[in-house]
C-alpha positions in Angstrom: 0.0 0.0 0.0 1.1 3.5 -1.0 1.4 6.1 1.7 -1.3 8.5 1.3 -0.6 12.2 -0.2 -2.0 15.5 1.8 -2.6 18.4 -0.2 -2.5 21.2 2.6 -2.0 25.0 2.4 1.5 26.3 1.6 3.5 27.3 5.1 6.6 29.3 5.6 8.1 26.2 6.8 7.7 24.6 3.6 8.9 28.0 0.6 12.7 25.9 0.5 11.1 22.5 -0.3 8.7 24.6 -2.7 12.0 26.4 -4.4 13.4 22.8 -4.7 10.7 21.1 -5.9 9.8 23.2 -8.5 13.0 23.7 -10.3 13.4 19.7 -10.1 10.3 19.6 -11.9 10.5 22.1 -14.4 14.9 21.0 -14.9 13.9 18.7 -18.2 11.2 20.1 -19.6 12.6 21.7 -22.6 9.6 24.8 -22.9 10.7 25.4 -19.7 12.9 28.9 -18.9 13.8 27.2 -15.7 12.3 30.8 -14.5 9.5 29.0 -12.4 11.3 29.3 -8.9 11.5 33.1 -9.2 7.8 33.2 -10.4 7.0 31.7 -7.6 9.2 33.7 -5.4 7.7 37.4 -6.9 4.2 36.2 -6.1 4.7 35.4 -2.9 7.0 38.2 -1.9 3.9 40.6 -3.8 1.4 38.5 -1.6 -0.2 38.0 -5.1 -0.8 33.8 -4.6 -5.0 33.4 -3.9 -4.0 29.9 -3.2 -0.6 28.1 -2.5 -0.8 24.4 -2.0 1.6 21.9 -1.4 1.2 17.8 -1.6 3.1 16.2 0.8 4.1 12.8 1.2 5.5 11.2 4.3 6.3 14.7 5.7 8.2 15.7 2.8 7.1 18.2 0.2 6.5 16.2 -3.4 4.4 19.1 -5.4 3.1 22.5 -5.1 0.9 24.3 -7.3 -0.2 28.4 -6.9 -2.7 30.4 -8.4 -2.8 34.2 -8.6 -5.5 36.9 -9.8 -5.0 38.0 -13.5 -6.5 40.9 -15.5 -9.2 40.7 -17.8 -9.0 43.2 -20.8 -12.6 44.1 -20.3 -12.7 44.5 -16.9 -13.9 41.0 -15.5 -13.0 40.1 -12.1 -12.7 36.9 -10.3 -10.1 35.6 -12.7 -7.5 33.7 -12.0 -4.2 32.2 -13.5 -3.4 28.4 -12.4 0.6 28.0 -12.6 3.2 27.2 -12.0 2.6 23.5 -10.7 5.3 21.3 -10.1 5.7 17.6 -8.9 9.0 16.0 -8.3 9.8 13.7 -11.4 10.2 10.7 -9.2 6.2 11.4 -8.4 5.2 12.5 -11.7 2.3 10.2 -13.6 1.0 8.8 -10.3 -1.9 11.6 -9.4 -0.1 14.4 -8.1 -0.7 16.6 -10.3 -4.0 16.0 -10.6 -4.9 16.2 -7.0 -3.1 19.4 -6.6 -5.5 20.7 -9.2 -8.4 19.8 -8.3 -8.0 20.8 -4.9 -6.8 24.1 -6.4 -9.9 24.7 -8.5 -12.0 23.2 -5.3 -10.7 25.8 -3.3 -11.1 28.6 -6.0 -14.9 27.9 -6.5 -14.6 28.4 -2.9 -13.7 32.1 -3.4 -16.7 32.6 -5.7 -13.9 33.1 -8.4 -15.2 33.7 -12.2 -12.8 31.7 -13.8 -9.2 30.1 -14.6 -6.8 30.6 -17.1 -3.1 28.7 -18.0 -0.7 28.4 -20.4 0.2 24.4 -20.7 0.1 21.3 -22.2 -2.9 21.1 -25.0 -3.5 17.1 -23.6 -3.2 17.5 -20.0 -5.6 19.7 -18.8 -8.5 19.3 -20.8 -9.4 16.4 -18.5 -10.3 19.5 -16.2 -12.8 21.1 -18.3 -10.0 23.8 -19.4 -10.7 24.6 -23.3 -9.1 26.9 -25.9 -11.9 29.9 -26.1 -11.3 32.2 -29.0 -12.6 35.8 -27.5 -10.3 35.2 -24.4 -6.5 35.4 -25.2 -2.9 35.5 -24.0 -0.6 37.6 -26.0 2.4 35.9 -27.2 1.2 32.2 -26.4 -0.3 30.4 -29.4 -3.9 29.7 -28.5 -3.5 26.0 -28.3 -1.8 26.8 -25.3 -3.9 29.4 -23.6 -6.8 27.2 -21.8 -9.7 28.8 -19.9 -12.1 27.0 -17.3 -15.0 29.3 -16.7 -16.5 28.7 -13.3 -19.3 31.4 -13.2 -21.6 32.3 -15.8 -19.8 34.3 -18.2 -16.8 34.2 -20.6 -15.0 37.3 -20.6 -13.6 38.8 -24.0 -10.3 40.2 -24.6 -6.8 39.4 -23.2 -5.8 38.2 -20.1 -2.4 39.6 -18.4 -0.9 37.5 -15.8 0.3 39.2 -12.6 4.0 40.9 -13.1 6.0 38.0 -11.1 5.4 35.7 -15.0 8.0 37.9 -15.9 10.2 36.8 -13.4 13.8 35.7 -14.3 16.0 36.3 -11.5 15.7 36.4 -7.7 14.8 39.9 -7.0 15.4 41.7 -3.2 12.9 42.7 -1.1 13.4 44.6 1.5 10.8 44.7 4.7 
């Protein structure tokens, strides 16, 4: 029997295993920047992640996924932008992922949010109701890659600009 996985709210104790984590994740992936630590980083130093989960395994941190409010072009609120989630590859294609998700989406319909948007794979996250939607956008990212899961009663029109941290690609300071 496999030991069970908690998905639990991100703590301070756990931002190392988090840093770790994610650039183990993203170290392979050939799309990848290798940017996604400092993403992750910006929106936590900007207190701009809505929610910030972590799955654990036998006390030790295995994924992490965060989301963050974007802007709508047309004014929407309630938006928000799913990313970056990372699982270590040893734990990759057992779940992880997927629970990290749907937690993550669980706990955004929680917040009454409108809406999620990502940039990813075309074949992953379809199985979560995500879909290419013409009249919502994301500059620069062909829109096989832009997904949108509408969780209120309205699709927005426009673009949609993620929060400033996505353009993260070095560790910035901040001083308190």
């Amino acid at each position: 029997m496999k030991p069970s996985i908690i998905i639990r709210d991100e703590t301070a104790a756990d931002i190392a295993a988090i840093h770790d984590v994610t650039i183990a994740a993203f170290q392979s992936m050939e799309f990848s920047h290798h940017t996604e630590q400092f993403i992750i980083a910006e929106l936590r130093a900007a207190g701009a992640m809505a929610v910030s989960l972590v799955a654990e395994r036998d006390g030790q941190v295995i994924g992490h996924i965060a989301f963050s409010l974007v802007t709508v072009s047309d004014g929407s609120l309630g938006w928000y932008g799913l990313g970056p989630v990372s699982v270590l590859p040893e734990y990759q294609r057992q779940g992880i992922g997927k629970a990290l998700v749907e937690e993550g989406l669980a706990r955004l319909r929680a917040l009454g949010a409108q809406g999620c948007c990502l940039v990813g794979h075309p074949e992953y996250y379809v199985k979560f109701g995500f879909r290419n939607i013409p009249q919502l956008a994301y500059e620069g990212v062909p829109p096989e890659y832009f997904f949108v899961l509408p969780l209120g009663d309205r699709v927005p029109q426009g673009t949609v600009t993620f929060h400033e941290a996505f353009l993260a690609d070095s560790p910035q300071r901040h001083d308190s």
